[in-house]
C-alpha positions in Angstrom: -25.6 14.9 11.8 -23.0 13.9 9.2 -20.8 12.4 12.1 -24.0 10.5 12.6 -24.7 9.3 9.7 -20.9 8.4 9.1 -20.6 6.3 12.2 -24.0 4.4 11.4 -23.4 3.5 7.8 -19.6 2.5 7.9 -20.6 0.5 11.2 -23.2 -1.2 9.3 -20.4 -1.9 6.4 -18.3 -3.1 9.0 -21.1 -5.4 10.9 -22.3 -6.6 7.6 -18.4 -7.8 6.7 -18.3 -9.5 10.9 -21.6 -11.4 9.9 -20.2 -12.6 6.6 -17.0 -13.5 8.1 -18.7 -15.6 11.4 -22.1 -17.0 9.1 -20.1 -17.8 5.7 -17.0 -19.9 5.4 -15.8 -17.0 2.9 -12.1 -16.1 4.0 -11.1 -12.2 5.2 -9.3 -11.9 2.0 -12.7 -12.7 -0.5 -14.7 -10.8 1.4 -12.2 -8.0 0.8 -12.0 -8.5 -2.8 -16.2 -8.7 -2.8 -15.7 -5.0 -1.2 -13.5 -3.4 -3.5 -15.5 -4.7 -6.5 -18.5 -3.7 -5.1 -17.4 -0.5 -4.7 -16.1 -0.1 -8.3 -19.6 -1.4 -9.3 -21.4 1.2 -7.4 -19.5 3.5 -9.0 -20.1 2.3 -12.3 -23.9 2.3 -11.9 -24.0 5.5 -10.6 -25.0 5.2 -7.0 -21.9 5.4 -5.1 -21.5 9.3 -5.1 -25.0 9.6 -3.9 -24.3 6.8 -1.1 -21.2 8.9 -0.5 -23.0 12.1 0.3 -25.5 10.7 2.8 -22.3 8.9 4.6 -19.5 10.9 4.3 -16.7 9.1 5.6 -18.9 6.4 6.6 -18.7 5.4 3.0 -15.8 6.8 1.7 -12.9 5.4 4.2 -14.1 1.5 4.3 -12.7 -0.8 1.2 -15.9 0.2 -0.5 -14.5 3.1 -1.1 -11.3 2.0 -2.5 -13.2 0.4 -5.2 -14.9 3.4 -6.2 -11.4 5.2 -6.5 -10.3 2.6 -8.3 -13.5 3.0 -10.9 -13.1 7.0 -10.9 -9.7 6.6 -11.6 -10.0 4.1 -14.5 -12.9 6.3 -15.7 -10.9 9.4 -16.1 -7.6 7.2 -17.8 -10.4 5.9 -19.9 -11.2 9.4 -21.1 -7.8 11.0 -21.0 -5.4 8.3 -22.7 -8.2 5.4 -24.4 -7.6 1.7 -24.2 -4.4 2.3 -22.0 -6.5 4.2 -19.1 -7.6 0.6 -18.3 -4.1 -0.4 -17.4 -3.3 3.3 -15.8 -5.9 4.4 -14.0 -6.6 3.0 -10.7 -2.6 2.7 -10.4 -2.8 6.6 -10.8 -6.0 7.4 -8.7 -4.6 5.4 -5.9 -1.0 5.9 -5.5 -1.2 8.0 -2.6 -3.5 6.0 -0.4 -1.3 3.1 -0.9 2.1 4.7 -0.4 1.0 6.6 2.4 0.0 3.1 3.5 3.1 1.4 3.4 5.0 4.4 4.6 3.1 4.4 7.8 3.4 0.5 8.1 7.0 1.0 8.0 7.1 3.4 10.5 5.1 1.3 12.8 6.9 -1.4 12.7 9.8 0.6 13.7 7.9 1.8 16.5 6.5 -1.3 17.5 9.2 -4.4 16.7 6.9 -6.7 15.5 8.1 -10.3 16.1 7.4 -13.5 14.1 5.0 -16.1 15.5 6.6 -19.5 17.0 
């Protein structure tokens, strides 16, 4: 059932973002950003991690759940190091999703040969 329940909840995220995207005049990139921060403000209130174990990786791969990383990460700089966890944390709780997303850009494009539009 968790395969389930993964599949239906982040294909729900992901037709809720299509219907934004066709209804609202909001560009790909805001309605990114309203991901991500709604993520992190899940996570603040508490009810991502519970949304997390009902979905699985329904919940945790879409942008939502780069927000919440984001938050976690912040939260435990916050703890560890004060004021300057603010500035630290999500750079530190999410260096290895974003490297291992540019390295595998890279390598795609040498794969691929992407070519400018003209």
């Amino acid at each position: 059932m968790d395969y389930i329940y993964a599949f239906l909840v982040g294909g729900a995220i992901c037709a809720l973002v299509q219907v934004l995207m066709e209804k609202t005049k909001l560009m790909p990139g805001r309605i990114m950003v309203i991901l991500v921060c709604g993520g992190a403000v899940l996570g603040a209130l508490g009810l991502y991690e519970p949304f997390k174990e009902f979905a699985g990786a329904g919940a945790s791969v879409p942008l939502l759940g780069f927000g919440n990383v984001l938050w976690q990460g912040v939260k435990e700089a916050i703890d560890k190091d004060g004021f300057m966890g603010i500035y630290m944390g999500g750079f530190t709780a999410s260096a290895v999703g974003i490297s291992a997303a540019l390295v595998f850009s890279y390598l795609a494009s040498l794969v691929f040969q992407p070519k400018m539009k003209g």
